[in-house]
N, C-alpha and C positions, 0 to 999 in steps of 0.2 A: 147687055152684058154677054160678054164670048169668052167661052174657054179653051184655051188652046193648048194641046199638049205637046212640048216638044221635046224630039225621040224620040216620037211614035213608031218611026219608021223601024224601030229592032226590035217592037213588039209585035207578036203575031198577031193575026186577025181574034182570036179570040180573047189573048191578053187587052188588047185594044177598047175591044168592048166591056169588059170590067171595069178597067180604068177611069175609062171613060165612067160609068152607071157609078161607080164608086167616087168617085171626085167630083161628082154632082149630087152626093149625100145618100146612093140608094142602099140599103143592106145587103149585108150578105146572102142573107134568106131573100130579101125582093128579087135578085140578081139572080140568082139559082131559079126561082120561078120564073122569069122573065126569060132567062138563052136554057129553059128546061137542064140545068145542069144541078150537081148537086152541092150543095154548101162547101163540102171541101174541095170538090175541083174549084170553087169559086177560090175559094180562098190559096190553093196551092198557083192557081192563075195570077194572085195578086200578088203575090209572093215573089213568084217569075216575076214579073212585071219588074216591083220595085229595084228587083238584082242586077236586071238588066239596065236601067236608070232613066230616067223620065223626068222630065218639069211640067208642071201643072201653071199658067200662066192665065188671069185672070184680066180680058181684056174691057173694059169698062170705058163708056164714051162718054163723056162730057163730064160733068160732077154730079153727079145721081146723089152723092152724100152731099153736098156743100161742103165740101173740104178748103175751098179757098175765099169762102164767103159770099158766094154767089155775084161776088161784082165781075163786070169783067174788067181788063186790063184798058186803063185809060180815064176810068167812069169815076167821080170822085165823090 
């Protein structure tokens, strides 16, 4: 699984990095300890972030779920 954010490109380097730590489930508080900042500039970063607009796109290979029933196309 890859996640891919598109409109990265009008977030800053450190908006980027949130995003990023945040759309892969980390906290606000893990996030602040992690790039040494403090809970609100984390969170005043994500904030930026979303204003500016961003997609969060979840790239997934093959059928990890079995979403199509694991046959493949042709197999009866």
């Amino acid at each position: 699984m890859q996640i891919e954010i598109r409109g990265a490109e009008r977030l800053s380097f450190r908006e980027r990095q949130v995003v990023v730590l945040k759309e892969t489930g980390y906290s606000a508080q893990e996030i602040a300890e992690r790039l040494g900042l403090s809970q609100s500039t984390v969170a005043t970063l994500y904030s930026r972030a979303k204003t500016k607009g961003y997609q969060v796109v979840i790239v997934i290979s093959g059928d990890p779920l079995n979403l199509f029933g694991g046959d493949e196309p042709g197999e009866e």
